[in-house]
N, C-alpha and C positions, 0 to 999 in steps of 0.2 A: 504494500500500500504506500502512496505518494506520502502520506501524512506521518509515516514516521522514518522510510527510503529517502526522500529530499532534506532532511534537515541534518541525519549521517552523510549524506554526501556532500553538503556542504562544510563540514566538519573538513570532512576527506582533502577536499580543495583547500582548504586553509591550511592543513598540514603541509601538502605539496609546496604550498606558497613561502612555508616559515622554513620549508627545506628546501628552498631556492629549485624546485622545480616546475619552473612556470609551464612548460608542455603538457604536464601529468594535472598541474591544477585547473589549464585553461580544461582538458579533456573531459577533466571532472564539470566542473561546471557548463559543459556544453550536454551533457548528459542531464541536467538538472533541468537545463530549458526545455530542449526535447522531450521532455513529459510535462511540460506544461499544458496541452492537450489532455494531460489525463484530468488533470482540476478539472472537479464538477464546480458548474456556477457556485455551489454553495461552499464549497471550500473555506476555511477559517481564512481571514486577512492575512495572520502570520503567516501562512504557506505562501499566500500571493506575493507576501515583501519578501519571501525567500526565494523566490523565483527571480524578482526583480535584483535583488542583491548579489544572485551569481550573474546577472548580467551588467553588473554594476564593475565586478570582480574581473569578468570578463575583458573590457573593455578597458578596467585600470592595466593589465598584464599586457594589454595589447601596446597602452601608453607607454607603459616602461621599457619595456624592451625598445621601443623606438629610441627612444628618451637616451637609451645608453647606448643605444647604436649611432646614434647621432653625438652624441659626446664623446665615445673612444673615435669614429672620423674628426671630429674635430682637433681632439689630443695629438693624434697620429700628423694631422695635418701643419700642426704649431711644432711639432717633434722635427718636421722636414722642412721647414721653412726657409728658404735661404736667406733670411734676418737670423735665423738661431744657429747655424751655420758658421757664419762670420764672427760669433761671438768667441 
């Protein structure tokens, strides 16, 4: 049952995330959306904001990883600089 499978799995992903594996928590929480289909209209709210909150999760993991992808090119970039070169 969603009502007590989606809130262990969100657990699941916050593990992933606190053990620096963003593939395994995005995966998780892309499994958590994917049943959102199964919410009956009548569903408790908390399930609904647990729903929205792996898509919340989601799309933070997708920021950060850009976030440091863009900042080691950048580092790299100041690293080969031919001002730091000269120095």
């Amino acid at each position: 049952s969603p009502t007590w499978q989606l809130p262990v799995l969100y657990q699941v992903g916050l593990v992933y995330e606190r053990l620096q594996q963003p593939d395994k928590a995005t995966e998780t929480y892309v499994r958590i959306v994917g049943r959102e289909k199964e919410l009956a209209s009548g569903a408790s709210p908390g399930l609904k904001t647990l729903v929205d909150m792996a898509k919340w999760r989601m799309d933070f993991i997708h920021w950060q990883t850009r976030a440091e992808r863009t900042s080691y090119t950048n580092l790299q970039a100041i690293a080969v600089s031919p001002m730091s070169a000269g120095q």
